[in-house]
Structure formats: structure tokens, C-alpha cells
C-alpha positions, 0 to 999 in steps of 0.5 A: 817496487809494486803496489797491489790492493787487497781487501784487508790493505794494500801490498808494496813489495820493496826491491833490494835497496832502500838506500840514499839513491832509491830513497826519494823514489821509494818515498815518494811511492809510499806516501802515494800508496798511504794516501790512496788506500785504506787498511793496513800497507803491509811492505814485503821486505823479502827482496830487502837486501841493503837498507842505509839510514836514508832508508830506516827514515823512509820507513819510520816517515811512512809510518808517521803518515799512516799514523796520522790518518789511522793506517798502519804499516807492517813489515813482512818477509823480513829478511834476517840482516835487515831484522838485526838492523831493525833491532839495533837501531830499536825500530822493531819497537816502533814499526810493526813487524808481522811475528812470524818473520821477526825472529833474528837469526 
């Protein structure tokens, strides 16, 4: 994972699994990245390749954080099987997902 600023917020590009045994790490790096930045944190899923149910709750728990102190969190490069999760689980609802990557394919 790595965090790079830019005037409009910060980048978080995410590794290729987001599942029980990175959870924690991955966690704890997102509330840091939320909590020192300002603007919206845009997380680059396109090295995305598993995400479990431990990984939708980092996703969902950091959009919470950010809602509470008036940051969003956006979705980019969303990889298609990850979108189709997204959507079926109903958090394309809730997390905000950049348009041009959003197609389910």
C-alpha cells in the first residue's frame, strides 16, 4: 500500500488483497491516511484482486471515519470483479465509486 498527497487529497493505491490477513494493516493505514489529510482519499483498487467480508468492513469503517470529519472516500480503477461485489453486496450505494470506472462488465 502507498499513500501519495495531492492538492485535491490524498492517493492510497491498495495491493491485490484486502482479506482477513492484510485487514488489520491495511486498517490501520486508512484511519492514519484519513486522520492526517485533508480533501477527498481516493483509494486506487486496480491492483484489487481479492477482497473478503473483513475487507468490505475496512472499506465501509473508513468511510465512516471520513464522514465524520467531513472527507470522502472514493473508489478508482475499480477492477470489474470487485465492482460485481461491490454491487452485491449494495456498497456502490454507499461508497462512492469514480463513474468512469463503475461499469460492471
Amino acid at each position: 500500500m502507498r499513500v501519495r498527497g495531492n492538492p485535491k487529497g490524498q492517493v492510497v493505491r491498495l495491493g491485490a488483497r484486502l482479506d482477513a490477513g492484510t485487514s488489520a494493516g491495511v486498517r490501520e493505514r486508512l484511519h492514519e491516511a484519513v486522520e492526517s489529510g485533508a480533501g477527498d482519499l481516493i483509494l486506487d483498487l486496480s491492483e484489487l484482486e481479492m477482497i473478503d467480508a473483513t475487507g468490505l468492513g475496512v472499506l465501509v469503517g473508513t468511510h465512516r471515519l471520513a464522514l465524520d470529519i467531513d472527507r470522502r472516500v472514493v473508489l478508482r480503477a475499480v477492477p470489474p470483479r470487485i465492482m460485481r461485489i461491490l454491487a452485491v453486496t449494495r456498497l456502490n450505494r454507499v461508497l462512492h465509486v469514480e463513474a468512469h470506472t463503475a461499469a460492471v462488465a
